[in-house]
N, C-alpha and C positions, 0 to 999 in steps of 0.2 A: 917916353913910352908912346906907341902911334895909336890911334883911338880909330877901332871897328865901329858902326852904329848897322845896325842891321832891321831891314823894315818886317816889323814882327806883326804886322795888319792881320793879316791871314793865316793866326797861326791858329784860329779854331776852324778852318775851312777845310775839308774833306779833300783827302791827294795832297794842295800845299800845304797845310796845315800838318799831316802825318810827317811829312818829309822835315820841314821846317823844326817842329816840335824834338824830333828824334839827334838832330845836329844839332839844335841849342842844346838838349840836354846834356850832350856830352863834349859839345867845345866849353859852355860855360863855365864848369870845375875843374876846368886845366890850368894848370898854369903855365899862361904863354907869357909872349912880350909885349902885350897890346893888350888892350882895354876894351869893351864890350860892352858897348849898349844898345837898346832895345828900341823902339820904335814902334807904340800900340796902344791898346788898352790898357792904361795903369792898373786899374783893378786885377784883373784876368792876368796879366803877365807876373805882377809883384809877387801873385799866389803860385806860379808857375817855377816864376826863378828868381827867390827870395833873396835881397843884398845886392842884385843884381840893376845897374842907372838903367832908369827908363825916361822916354819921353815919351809926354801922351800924346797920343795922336789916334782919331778915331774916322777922319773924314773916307768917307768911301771908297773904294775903289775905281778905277775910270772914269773921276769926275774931273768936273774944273776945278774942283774945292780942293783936293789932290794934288792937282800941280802946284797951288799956292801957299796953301797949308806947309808940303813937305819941301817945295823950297824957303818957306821962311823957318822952317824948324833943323833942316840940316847944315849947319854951319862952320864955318872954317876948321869950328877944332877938330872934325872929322876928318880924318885922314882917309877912312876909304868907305864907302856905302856898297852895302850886300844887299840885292834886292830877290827874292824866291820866286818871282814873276814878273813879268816885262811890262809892266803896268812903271814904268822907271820917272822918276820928277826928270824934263829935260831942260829945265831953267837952270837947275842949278850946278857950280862947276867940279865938285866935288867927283874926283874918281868913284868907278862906278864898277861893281861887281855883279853881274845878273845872271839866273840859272832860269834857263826854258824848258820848262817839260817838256813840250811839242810843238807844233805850227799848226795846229788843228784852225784854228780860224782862219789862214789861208790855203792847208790842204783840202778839206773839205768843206766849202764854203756852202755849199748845198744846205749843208746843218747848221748854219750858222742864220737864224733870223734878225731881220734888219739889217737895213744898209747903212745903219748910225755904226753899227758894231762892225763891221768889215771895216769900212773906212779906216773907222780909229784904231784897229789892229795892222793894218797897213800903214797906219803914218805912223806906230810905238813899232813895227820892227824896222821904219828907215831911222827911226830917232835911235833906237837900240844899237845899231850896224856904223852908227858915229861915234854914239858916244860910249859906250863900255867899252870899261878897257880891256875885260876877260869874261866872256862868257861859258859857265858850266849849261852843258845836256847831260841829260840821263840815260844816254843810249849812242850808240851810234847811228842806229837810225836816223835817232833827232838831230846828231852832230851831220849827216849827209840831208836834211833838210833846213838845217841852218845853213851849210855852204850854197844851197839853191838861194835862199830867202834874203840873208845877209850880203850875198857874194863871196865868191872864192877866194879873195882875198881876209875872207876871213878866218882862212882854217887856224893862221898862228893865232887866235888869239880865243877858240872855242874849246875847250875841256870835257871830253866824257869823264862824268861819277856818275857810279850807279849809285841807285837807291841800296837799301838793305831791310833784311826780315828780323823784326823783332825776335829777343830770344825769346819772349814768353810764347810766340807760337809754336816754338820745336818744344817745350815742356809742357804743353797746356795739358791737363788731364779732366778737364772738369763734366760733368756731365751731359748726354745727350738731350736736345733737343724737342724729339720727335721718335713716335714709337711707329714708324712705316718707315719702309725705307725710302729712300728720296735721292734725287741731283739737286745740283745750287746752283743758285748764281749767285752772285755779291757783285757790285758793282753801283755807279752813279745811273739813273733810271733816264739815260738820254738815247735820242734815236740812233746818234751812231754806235749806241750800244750794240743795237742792232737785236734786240727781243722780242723784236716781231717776226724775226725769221725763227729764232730760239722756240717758238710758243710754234708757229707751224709746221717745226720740226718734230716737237713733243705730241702734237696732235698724229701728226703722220706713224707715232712708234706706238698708241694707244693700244694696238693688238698685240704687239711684239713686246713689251716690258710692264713690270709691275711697278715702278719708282714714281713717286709723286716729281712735281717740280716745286721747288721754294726757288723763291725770288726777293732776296734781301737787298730789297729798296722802297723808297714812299710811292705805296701803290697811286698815287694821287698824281704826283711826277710824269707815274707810267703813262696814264691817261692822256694828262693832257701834252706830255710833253713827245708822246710816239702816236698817238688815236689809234691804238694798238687791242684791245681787246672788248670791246665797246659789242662785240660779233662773236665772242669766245658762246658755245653751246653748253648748257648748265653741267653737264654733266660732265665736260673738260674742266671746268670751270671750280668742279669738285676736287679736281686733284690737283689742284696751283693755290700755292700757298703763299701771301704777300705778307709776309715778316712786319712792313713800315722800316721804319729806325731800329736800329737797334744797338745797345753797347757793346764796349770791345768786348769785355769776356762772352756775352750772347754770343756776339760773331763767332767768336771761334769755335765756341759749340756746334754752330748751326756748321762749320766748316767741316769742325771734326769729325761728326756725324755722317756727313753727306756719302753715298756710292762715290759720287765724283762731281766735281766739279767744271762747270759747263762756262766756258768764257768765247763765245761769239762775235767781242766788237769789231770794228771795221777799223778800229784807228786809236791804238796807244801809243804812246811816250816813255812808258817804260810797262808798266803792265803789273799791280802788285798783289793783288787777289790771287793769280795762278802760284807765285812763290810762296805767297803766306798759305796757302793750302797743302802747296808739296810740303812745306815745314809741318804739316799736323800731320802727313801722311798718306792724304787724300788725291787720287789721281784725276789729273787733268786733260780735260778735253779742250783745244783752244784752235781759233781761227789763226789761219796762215797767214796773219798783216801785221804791217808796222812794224815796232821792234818785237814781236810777241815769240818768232822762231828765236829770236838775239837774246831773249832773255830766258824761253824756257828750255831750249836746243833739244835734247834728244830724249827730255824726260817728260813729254806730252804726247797725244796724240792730236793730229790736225785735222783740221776739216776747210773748207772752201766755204767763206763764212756769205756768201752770194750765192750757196747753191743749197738752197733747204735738202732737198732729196740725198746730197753728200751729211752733210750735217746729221741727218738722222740715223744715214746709214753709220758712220760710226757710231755713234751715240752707241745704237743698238747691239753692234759688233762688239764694243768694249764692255759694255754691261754685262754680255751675256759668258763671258771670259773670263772668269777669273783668276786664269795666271797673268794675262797680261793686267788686272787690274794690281796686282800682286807687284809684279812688275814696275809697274808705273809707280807706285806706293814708294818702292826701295829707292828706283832712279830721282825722284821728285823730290824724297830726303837729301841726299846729295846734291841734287840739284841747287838747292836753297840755302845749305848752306855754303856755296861759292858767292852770296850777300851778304853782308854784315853791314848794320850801320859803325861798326867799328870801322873797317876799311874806308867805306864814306868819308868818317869824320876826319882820316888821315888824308886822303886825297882833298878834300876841301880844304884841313889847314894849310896844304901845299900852294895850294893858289891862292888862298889870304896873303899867306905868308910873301908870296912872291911881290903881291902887289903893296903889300905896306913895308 
């Protein structure tokens, strides 16, 4: 029997964490022909996925203590290592299975503070581009930004799996929110978010629409992580609503609720907020980058996410609409469900498979 060990570090972390969480849960109760062990927090995971070997391992992420830790903790009887981020041990000689969201720290390096972190993201994708022996993307996007990053002779050995949407957001029925009506955003509170244009768009449509804005992320983030409304005029400032944190069922309230939902960034990987929205029913508004057309194709509306004055003007134009918001509702269902993490968890075991 060949023995998986899979590094399960990040599996509370927001994006990898979702992803990670969703694929263990349903490779773990299979029964395959390999063996499956963990790699993390023994507490935190044993509660997650009971009977299931772990090894504990808690050392941080992109450190030194990382490379030494988890090459002395991965050891011969491992037949193949699945890493959910390119944070990869390159000591050790154990085949090596890694999924890259994106290349965000070399496409947009603008956003990327410090030159310790560029650096070390350019020597883990030349270390990546040796030593794994399959890498999964979540997009083709990502998979034509790997052929830039890794080299062209990488394409036999890079994999698209898409992500997939929870069933509980195409059944979620739970209650509203917010008694106004409103747009959303959901998302990680980082610049190339891009909610500084999001917010002088919303200022710009102040005459033209009745919809508050909510914004579900840690307004703390916003601050300092974009110095983004530091200048917001009180009385705008009345109708933006900063959620913080929030749990999964809140989320999907706060989704399901929403007029529509407003996704702006400059730069995804695969992009999971606009599908887990089309699953509640709620129609999306999203910027024209990245994999973001690849993922929501013709059941969105775009906007030019560098051009506030475009941005608004949709906004405005689909608000005011309500068959295309109608529209969009029907297509976005559809839409959403061409993801499954069931399909996922079969595409993924195809490429375990192959390599053990």
């Amino acid at each position: 029997m060949k023995n998986l060990l899979v590094d399960a570090r990040m599996i509370k972390s927001s994006g990898i964490g979702t992803y990670l969480e969703n694929i263990l849960l349903r490779i773990i109760p299979m029964k395959k022909n390999f063996n499956v062990t963990l790699l993390g927090d023994k507490k935190i995971l044993s509660e997650m996925f009971p009977d299931t070997n772990i090894i504990h391992c808690t050392c941080s992420i992109y450190s030194v203590r990382e490379q030494i830790e988890l090459n002395r903790k991965i050891t011969k009887e491992y037949d193949l290592l699945w890493s959910p981020h390119y944070n990869i041990p390159f000591l050790t000689s154990t085949k090596t299975l890694v999924t890259v969201h994106d290349f965000f720290h070399l496409d947009m390096p603008q956003f990327v503070s410090g030159i310790n972190k560029k650096l070390y993201s350019k020597f883990m994708f030349k270390i990546l581009a040796r030593k794994a022996s399959k890498v999964i993307t979540v997009s083709e996007f990502s998979k034509s930004r790997a052929l830039i990053h890794l080299g062209r002779n990488a394409d036999c050995k890079v994999n698209v799996v898409y992500n997939g949407v929870g069933e509980d957001w195409f059944e979620f029925r739970g209650e509203k929110k917010f008694n106004k009506p409103y747009i959303l955003y959901v998302g990680n509170v980082k610049p190339h978010k891009n909610l500084r244009s999001l917010i002088k768009a919303y200022e710009i449509l102040q005459e033209d629409i009745k919809e508050d804005l909510v914004i579900v992320g840690k307004k703390e983030g916003f601050i300092t992580g974009d110095d983004s409304i530091s200048d917001i005029s009180e009385e705008l400032a009345n109708k933006i609503t900063f959620t913080g944190y929030v749990g999964d069922e809140e989320l999907k309230a706060w989704v399901k609720g929403a007029k529509a939902l407003i996704f702006p960034s400059l730069y995804e990987g695969f992009g999971l907020p606009p599908l887990e929205a089309m699953a509640c029913g709620t129609p999306v508004l999203t910027s024209h980058a990245a994999s973001l057309p690849e993922v929501c194709e013709q059941a969105a509306i775009y906007f030019d996410p560098y051009d506030v004055e475009d941005m608004a003007k949709k906004i405005k134009e689909t608000l005011q609409d309500e068959e295309t918001l109608q529209v969009l509702s029907k297509k976005g269902l559809a839409q959403a469900t061409k993801f499954t993490w069931e399909k996922s968890v079969a595409q993924h075991l195809k490429v375990i498979e192959s390599l053990l």
